[in-house]
ZAFI-820977 format. One record per residue (C-alpha): chain; x, y, z; residue number from 1; residue in one letter. Coordinates in nm, 4 decimals. Example, Ala and Ser with C-alpha at 12.3 -4.5 7.8 and 13.67 -1.06 7.14 Angstrom:
# ZAFI-820977
 mol       px       py       pz seq type
   A   1.2300  -0.4500   0.7800   1    A
   A   1.3670  -0.1060   0.7140   2    S
This chain:
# ZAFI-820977
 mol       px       py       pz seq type
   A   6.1844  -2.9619  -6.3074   1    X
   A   6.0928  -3.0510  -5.9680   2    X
   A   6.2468  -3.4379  -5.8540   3    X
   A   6.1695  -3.5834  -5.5071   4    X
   A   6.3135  -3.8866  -5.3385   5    X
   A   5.9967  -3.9284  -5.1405   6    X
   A   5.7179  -3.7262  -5.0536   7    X
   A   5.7151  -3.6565  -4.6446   8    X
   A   6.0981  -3.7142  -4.6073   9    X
   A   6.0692  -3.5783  -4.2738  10    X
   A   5.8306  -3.8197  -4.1437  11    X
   A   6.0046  -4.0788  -4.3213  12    X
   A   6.3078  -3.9885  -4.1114  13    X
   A   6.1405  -3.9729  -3.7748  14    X
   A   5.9813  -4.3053  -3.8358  15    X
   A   6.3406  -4.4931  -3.9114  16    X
   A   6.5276  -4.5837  -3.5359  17    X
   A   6.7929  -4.3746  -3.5966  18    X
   A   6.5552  -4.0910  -3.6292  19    X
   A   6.3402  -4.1922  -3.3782  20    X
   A   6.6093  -4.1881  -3.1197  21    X
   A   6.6682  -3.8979  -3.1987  22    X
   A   6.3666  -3.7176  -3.2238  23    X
   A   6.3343  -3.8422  -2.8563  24    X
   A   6.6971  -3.7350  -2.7344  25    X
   A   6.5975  -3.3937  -2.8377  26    X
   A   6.2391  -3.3571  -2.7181  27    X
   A   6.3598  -3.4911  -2.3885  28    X
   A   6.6787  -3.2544  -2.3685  29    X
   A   6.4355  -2.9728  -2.4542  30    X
   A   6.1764  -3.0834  -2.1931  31    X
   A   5.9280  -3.1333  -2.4543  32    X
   A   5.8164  -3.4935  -2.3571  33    X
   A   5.5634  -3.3996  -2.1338  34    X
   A   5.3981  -3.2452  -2.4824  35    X
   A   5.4312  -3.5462  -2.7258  36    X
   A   5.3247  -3.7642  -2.4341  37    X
   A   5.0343  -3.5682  -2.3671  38    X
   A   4.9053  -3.5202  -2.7156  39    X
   A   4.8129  -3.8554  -2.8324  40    X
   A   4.5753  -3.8907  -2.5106  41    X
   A   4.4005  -3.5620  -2.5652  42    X
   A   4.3381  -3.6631  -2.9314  43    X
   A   4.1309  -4.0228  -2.7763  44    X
   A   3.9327  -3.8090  -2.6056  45    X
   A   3.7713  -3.6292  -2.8357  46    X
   A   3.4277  -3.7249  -2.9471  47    X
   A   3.2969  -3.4711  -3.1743  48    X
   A   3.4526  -3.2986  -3.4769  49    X
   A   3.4021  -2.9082  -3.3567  50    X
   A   3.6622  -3.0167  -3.0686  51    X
   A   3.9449  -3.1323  -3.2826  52    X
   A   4.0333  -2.8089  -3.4529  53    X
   A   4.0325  -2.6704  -3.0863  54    X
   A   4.2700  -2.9283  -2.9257  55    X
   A   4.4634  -2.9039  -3.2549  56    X
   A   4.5267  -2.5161  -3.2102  57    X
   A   4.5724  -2.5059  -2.8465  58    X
   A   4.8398  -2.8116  -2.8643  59    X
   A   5.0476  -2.6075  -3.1445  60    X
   A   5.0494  -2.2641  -2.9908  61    X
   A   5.1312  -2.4199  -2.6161  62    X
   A   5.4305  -2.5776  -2.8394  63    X
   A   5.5430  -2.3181  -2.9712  64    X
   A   5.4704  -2.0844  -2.6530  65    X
   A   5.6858  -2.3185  -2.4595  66    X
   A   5.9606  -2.2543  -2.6677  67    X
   A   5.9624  -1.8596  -2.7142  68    X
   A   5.9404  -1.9154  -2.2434  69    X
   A   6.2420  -2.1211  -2.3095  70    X
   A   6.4542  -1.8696  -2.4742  71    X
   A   6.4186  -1.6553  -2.2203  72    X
   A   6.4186  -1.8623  -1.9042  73    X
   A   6.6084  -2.1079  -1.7398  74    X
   A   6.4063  -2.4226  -1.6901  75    X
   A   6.5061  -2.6820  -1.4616  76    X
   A   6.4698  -3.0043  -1.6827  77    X
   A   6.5917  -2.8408  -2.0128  78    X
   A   6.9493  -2.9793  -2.1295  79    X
   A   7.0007  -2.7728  -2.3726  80    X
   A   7.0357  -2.3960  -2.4311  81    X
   A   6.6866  -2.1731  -2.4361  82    X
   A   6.6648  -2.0918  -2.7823  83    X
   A   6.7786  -2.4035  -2.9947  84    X
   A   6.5574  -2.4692  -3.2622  85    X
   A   6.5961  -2.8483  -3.2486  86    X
   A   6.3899  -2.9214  -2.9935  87    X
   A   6.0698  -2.7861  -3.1362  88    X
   A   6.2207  -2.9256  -3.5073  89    X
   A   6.1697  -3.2336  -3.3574  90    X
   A   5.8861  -3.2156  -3.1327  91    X
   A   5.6214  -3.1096  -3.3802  92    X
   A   5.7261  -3.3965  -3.6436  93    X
   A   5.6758  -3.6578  -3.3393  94    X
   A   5.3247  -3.4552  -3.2775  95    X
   A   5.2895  -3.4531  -3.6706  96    X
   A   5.3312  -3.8071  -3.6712  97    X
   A   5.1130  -3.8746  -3.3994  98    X
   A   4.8287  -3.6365  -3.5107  99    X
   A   4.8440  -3.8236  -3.8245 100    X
   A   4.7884  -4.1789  -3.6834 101    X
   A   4.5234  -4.0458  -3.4670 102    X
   A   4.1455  -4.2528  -3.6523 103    X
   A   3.9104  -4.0578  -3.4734 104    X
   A   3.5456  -4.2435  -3.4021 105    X
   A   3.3760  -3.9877  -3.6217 106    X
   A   3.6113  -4.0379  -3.9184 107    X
   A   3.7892  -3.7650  -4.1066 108    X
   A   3.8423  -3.7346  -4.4879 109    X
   A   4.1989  -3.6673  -4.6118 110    X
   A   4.0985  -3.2910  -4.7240 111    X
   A   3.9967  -3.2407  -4.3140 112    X
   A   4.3251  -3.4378  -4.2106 113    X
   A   4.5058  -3.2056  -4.4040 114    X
   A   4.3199  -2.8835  -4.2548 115    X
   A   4.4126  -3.0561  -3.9071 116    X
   A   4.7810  -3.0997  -3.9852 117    X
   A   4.8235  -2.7455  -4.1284 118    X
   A   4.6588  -2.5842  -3.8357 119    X
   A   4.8261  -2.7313  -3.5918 120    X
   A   5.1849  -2.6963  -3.8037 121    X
   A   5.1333  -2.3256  -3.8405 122    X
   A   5.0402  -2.2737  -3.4489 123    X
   A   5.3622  -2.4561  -3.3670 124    X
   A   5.5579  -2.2094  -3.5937 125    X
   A   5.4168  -1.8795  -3.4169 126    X
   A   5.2196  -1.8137  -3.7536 127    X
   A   4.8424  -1.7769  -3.5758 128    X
   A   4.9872  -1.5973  -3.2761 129    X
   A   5.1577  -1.3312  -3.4463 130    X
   A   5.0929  -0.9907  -3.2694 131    X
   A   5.2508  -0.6839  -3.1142 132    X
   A   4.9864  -0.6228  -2.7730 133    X
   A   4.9021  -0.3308  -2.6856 134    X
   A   5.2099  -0.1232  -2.7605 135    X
   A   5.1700   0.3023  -2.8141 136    X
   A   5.0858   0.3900  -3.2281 137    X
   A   5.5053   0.5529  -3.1780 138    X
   A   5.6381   0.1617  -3.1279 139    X
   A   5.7858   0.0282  -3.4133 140    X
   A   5.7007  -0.3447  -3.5137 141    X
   A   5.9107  -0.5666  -3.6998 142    X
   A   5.8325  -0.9242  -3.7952 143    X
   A   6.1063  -1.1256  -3.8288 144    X
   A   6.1378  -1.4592  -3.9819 145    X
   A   6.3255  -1.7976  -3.9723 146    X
   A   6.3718  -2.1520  -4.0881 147    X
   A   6.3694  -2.5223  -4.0005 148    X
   A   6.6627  -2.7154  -3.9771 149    X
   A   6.7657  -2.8412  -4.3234 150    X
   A   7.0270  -3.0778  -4.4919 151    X
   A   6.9307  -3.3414  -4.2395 152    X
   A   7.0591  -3.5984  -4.4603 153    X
   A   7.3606  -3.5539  -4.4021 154    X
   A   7.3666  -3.4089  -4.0434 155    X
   A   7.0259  -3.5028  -3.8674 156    X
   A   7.1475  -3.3053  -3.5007 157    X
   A   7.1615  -2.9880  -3.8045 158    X
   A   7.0165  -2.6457  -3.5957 159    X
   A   6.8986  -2.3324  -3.8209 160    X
   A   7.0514  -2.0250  -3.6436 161    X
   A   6.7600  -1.8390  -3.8054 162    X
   A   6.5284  -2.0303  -3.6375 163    X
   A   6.6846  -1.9598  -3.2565 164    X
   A   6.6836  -1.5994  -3.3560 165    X
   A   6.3321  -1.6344  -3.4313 166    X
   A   6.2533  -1.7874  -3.1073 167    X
   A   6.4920  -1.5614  -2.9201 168    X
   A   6.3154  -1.2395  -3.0352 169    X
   A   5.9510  -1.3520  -3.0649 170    X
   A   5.7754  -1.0980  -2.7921 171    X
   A   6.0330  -0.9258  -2.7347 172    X
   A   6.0108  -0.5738  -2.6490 173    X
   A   6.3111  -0.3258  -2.6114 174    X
   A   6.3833   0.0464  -2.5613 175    X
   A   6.6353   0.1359  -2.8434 176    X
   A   6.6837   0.5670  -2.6891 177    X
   A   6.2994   0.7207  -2.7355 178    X
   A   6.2243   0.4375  -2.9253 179    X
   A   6.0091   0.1338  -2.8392 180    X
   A   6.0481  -0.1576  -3.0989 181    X
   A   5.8127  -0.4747  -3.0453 182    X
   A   5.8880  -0.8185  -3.2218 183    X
   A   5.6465  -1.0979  -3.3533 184    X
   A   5.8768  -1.4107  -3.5423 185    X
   A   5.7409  -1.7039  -3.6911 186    X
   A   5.9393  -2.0102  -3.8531 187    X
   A   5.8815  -2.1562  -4.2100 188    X
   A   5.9479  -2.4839  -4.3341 189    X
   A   6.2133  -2.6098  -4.5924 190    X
   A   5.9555  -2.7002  -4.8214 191    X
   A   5.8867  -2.5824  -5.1633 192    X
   A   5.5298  -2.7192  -5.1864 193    X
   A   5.4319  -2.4431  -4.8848 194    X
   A   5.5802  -2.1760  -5.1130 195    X
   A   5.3973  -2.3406  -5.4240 196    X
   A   5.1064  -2.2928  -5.1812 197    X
   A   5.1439  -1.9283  -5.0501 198    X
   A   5.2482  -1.9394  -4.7381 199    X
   A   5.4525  -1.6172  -4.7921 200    X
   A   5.1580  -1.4633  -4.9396 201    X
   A   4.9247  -1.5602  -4.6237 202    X
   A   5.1751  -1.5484  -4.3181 203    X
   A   5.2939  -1.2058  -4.4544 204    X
   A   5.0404  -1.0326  -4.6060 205    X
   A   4.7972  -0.9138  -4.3481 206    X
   A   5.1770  -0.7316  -4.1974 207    X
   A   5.2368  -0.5943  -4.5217 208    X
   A   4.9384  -0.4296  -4.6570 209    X
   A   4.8048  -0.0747  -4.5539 210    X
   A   4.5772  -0.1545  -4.2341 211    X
   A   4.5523  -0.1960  -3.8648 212    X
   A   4.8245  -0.4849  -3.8600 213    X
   A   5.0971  -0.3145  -4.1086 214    X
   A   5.4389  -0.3311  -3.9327 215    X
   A   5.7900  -0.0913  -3.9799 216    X
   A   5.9847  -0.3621  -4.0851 217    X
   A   5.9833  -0.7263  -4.2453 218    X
   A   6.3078  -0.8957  -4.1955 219    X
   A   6.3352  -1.2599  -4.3303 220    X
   A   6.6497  -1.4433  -4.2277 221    X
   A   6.8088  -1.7938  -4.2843 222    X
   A   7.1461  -1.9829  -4.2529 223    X
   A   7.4094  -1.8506  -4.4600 224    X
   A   7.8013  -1.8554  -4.4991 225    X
   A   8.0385  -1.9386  -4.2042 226    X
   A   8.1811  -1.6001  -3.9805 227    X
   A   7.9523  -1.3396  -4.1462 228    X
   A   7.6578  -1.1540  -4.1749 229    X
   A   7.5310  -1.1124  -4.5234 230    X
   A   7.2335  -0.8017  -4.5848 231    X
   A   7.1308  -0.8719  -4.9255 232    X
   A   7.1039  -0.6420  -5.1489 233    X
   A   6.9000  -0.8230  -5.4581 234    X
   A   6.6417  -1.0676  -5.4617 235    X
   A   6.5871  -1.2852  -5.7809 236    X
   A   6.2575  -1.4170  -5.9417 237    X
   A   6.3519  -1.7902  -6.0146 238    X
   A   6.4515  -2.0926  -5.8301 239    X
   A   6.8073  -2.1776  -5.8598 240    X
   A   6.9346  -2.3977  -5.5535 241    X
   A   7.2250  -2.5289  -5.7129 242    X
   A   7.1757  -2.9191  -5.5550 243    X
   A   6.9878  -2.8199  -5.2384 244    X
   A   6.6841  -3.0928  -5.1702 245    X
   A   6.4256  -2.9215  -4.9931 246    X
   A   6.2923  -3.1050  -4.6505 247    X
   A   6.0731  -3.3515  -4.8189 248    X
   A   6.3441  -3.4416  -5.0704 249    X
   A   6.2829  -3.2310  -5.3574 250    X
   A   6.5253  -3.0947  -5.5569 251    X
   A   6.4772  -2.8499  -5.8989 252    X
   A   6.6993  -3.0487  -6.1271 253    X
   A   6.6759  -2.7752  -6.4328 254    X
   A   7.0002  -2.5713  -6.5941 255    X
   A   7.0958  -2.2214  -6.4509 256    X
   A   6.9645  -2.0709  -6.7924 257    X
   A   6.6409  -2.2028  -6.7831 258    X
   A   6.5393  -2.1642  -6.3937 259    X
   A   6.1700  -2.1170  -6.3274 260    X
   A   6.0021  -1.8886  -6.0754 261    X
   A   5.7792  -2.0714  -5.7811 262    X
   A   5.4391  -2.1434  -5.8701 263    X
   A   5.1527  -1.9134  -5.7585 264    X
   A   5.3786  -1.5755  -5.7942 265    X
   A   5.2578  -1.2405  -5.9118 266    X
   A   5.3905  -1.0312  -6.1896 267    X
   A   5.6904  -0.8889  -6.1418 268    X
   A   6.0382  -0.8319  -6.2427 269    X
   A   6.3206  -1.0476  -6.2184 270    X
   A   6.4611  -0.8723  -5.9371 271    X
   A   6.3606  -0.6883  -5.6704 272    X
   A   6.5858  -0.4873  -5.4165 273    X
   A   6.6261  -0.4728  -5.0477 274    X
   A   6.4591  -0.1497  -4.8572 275    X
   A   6.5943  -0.2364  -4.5305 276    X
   A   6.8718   0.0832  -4.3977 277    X
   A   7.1780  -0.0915  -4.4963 278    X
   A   7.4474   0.1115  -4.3993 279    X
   A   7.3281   0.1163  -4.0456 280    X
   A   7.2835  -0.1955  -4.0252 281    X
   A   7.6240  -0.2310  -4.1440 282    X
   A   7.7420  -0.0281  -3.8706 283    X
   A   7.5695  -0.2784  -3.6068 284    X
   A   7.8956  -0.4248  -3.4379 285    X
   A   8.0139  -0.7843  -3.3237 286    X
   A   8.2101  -1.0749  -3.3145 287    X
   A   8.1075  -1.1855  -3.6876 288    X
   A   8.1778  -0.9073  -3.9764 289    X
   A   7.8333  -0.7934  -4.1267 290    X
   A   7.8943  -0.7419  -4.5452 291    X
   A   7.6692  -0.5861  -4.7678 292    X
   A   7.6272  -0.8648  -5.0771 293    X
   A   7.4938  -0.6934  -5.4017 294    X
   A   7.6355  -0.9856  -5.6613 295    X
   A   7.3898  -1.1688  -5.8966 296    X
   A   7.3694  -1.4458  -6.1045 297    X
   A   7.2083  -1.3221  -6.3975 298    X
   A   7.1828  -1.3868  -6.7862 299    X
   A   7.1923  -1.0543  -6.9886 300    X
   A   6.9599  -1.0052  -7.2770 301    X
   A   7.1298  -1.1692  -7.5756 302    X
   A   7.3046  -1.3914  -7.4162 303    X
   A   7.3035  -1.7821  -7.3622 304    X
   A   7.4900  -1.8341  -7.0686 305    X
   A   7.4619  -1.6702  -6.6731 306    X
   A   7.7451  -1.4209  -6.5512 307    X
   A   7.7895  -1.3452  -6.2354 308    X
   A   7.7399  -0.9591  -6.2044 309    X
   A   7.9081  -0.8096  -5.8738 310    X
   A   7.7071  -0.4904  -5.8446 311    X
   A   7.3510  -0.5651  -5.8858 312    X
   A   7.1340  -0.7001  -6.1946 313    X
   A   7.2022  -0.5065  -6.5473 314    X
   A   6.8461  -0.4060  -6.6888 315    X
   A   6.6452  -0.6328  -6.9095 316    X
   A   6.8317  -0.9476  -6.7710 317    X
   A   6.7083  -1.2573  -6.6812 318    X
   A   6.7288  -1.3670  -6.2927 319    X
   A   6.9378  -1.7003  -6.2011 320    X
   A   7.0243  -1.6329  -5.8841 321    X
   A   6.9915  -1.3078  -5.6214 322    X
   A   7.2840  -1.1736  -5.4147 323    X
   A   7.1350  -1.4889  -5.1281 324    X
   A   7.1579  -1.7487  -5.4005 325    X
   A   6.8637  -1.9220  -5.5861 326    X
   A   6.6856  -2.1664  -5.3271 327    X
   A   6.3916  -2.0704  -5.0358 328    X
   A   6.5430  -1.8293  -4.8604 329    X
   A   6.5462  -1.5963  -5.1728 330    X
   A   6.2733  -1.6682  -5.2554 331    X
   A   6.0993  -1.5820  -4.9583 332    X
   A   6.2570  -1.2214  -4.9784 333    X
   A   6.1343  -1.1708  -5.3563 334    X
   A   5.8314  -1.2776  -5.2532 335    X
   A   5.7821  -1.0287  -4.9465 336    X
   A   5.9124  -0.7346  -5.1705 337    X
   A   5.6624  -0.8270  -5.4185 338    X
   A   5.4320  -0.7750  -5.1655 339    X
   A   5.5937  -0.4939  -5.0402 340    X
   A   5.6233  -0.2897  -5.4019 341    X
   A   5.2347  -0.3452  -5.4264 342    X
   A   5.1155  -0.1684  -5.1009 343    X
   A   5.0094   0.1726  -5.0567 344    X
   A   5.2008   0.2455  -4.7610 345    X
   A   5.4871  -0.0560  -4.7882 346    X
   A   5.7091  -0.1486  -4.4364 347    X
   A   6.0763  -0.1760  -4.5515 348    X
   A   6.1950  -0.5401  -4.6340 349    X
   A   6.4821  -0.7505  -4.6377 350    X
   A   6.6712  -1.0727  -4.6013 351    X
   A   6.9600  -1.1724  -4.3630 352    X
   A   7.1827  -1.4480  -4.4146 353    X
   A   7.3060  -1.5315  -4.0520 354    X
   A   7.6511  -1.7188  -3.9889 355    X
   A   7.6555  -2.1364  -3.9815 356    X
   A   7.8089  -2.2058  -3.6632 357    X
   A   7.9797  -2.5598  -3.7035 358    X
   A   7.9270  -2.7779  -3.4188 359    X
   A   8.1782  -3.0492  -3.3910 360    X
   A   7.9892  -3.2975  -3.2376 361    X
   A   8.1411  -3.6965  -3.1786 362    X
   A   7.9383  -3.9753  -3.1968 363    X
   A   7.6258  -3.9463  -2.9446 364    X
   A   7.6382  -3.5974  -2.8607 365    X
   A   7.3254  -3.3218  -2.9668 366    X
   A   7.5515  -2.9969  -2.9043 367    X
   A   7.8865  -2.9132  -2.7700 368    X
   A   8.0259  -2.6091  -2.5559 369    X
   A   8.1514  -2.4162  -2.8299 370    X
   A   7.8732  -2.4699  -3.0913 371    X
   A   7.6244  -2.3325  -2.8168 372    X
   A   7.9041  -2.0036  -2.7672 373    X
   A   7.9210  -1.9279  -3.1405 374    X
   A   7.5471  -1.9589  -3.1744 375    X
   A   7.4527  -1.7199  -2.8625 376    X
   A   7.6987  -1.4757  -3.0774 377    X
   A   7.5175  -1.5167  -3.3236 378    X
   A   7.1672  -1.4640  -3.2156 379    X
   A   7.2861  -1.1607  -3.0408 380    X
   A   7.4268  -0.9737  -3.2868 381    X
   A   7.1111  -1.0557  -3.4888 382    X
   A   6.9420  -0.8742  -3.2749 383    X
   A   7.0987  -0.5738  -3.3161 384    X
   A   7.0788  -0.6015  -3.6746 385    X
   A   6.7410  -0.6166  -3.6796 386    X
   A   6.6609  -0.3654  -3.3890 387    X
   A   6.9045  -0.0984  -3.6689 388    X
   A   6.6555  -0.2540  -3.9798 389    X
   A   6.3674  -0.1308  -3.7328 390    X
   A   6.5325   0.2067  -3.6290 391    X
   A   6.6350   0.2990  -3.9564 392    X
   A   6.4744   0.5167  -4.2464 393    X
């Protein structure tokens, strides 16, 4: 059973002062200001419906555009490193917010503010710009995902390492030997009623199916355990987060032995299994230690209670958990490999659990010297992760 504290936590949080403050700390320290400032005045001066889907689009992909620049060049008024997530975390709630007080003269329904609010939230996550140019047919392509900031109740300054990864790679073209891969990345929200609404299915299905946009290699990553790199070896069907509210406050309040999959899901069995090259991925070196994880949570036929099995699910049982755990970011991965195990000619897939750098920030400050180190480590050795999950097979 699905319990919220309030619908649109998010926006309830910007909204308070303390969030407020600092939403603006961060859009300023990411030299974002010049966007929310900008926004509300191009929204006035629109006159006719046809133009608002236009402005909408074109404000959410220069966000997001902006950002991907950022993690690769120094700018002069940004505070903070390239490819923190925060900034654009931040930014497109205060646009969000704004884009939702706009009353335009011609008036708007809440089924076209809704359209409005989606478009312009999936062109500030990279979703409608996703491509790979012009690249030769012998590149490989590899789309590579991420995820907002979470847990902000109980550290609002929070940062998703998968999400700077995202925005560190998005573009990105490198020569790995003979071997040209290209990147596209988007980010997702924390947010089960996206998933309940197939956002997997949409953002990653074009990518995934036999056609002109199929890519080598799907790799899905979010914030995981402290010093290490986990590959995951097992994805599970149901939703198991084990007290983890999603961003708009909703947590699945149900037993272990009774966990439901995510509405909207196809068929398919209770787990599914990473395709990604895992022992040379394994073999990608740096400063955190990268560990294959193959344990589920499980409850085996004729029995009442889950077991945690080390090696992998036993046939016939019942998913509680895959080797990532039970909440969105498994999820995500069972959903891609369902997609995956249903195409002709399937890309390999699989989910990364990146280390949780710890920042530890006093009172006042967004980031600290350290933090930003560990995090750069991170991202980097990410990269060669995924570059092997390309490379391999």
């Amino acid at each position: 059973m699905a319990v919220s504290d309030g619908q649109g936590a998010e926006l309830t949080r910007l909204r308070s002062k303390r969030g407020g403050r600092l939403a603006k700390r961060f859009i300023d320290a990411g030299a974002l200001d010049d966007m929310t400032a900008s926004f509300p005045a191009a929204l006035a001066a629109i006159r006719k419906r046809p133009e608002a889907e236009l402005a909408i689009d074109a404000f959410g992909r220069r966000l997001w555009q902006r950002c991907v620049e950022m993690a690769s060049i120094d700018h002069p008024r940004r505070e903070l490193v390239g490819w923190d997530d925060r900034p654009l975390y931040w930014a497109r709630l205060a646009m969000l917010a704004q884009l939702r007080d706009w009353r335009p003269k011609f008036g708007a329904d809440d089924e076209t503010r809704a359209r409005w609010e989606r478009r312009f939230e999936w062109a500030s996550r990279g979703i409608t710009s996703v491509g790979f140019g012009s690249e030769p047919q012998t590149a490989r392509t590899i789309l590579v995902s991420g995820f907002d900031p979470f847990r902000l109740e109980g550290e609002p300054r929070a940062s998703n390492p998968s999400g700077s990864i995202a925005l560190a790679l998005d573009g990105q073209v490198i020569e790995a030997g003979s071997t040209t891969v290209r990147f596209a990345s988007v980010i997702l929200p924390v947010r089960y009623a996206d998933f309940d609404a197939g956002i997997t299915e949409k953002v990653f299905g074009p990518y995934i199916e036999d056609g002109p946009h199929r890519v080598d290699a799907v790799v899905t990553t979010s914030q995981g355990r402290p010093g290490q790199f986990d590959v995951e070896g097992f994805f599970g069907r149901r939703r198991s987060p084990d007290g983890t509210r999603d961003n708009d406050g909703v947590l699945i309040d149900s037993a272990p032995e009774s966990a439901e999959a995510g509405a909207g899901m196809a068929a398919g069995p209770e787990f599914l299994a990473t395709t990604l090259p895992v022992e040379r991925m394994l073999a990608a070196t740096g400063a955190s230690a990268v560990l294959p994880n193959r344990s589920v949570v499980e409850v085996v036929d004729g029995a009442k209670s889950p077991t945690v099995s080390p090696d992998g699910p036993t046939p016939g049982s019942r998913a509680v958990r895959g080797s990532g755990g039970g909440f969105l970011s498994n999820e995500i991965a069972y959903r891609v490999a369902l997609l995956r195990d249903a195409s002709d000619r399937p890309p390999r897939t699989g989910h990364l659990h990146v280390p949780r750098p710890a920042p530890q920030l006093d009172d006042g400050e967004l980031t600290d010297p350290d933090f930003d180190d560990e995090r750069a480590g991170v991202v980097a050795q990410a990269r060669e992760l995924v570059i092997a999950a390309a490379l391999g097979g």
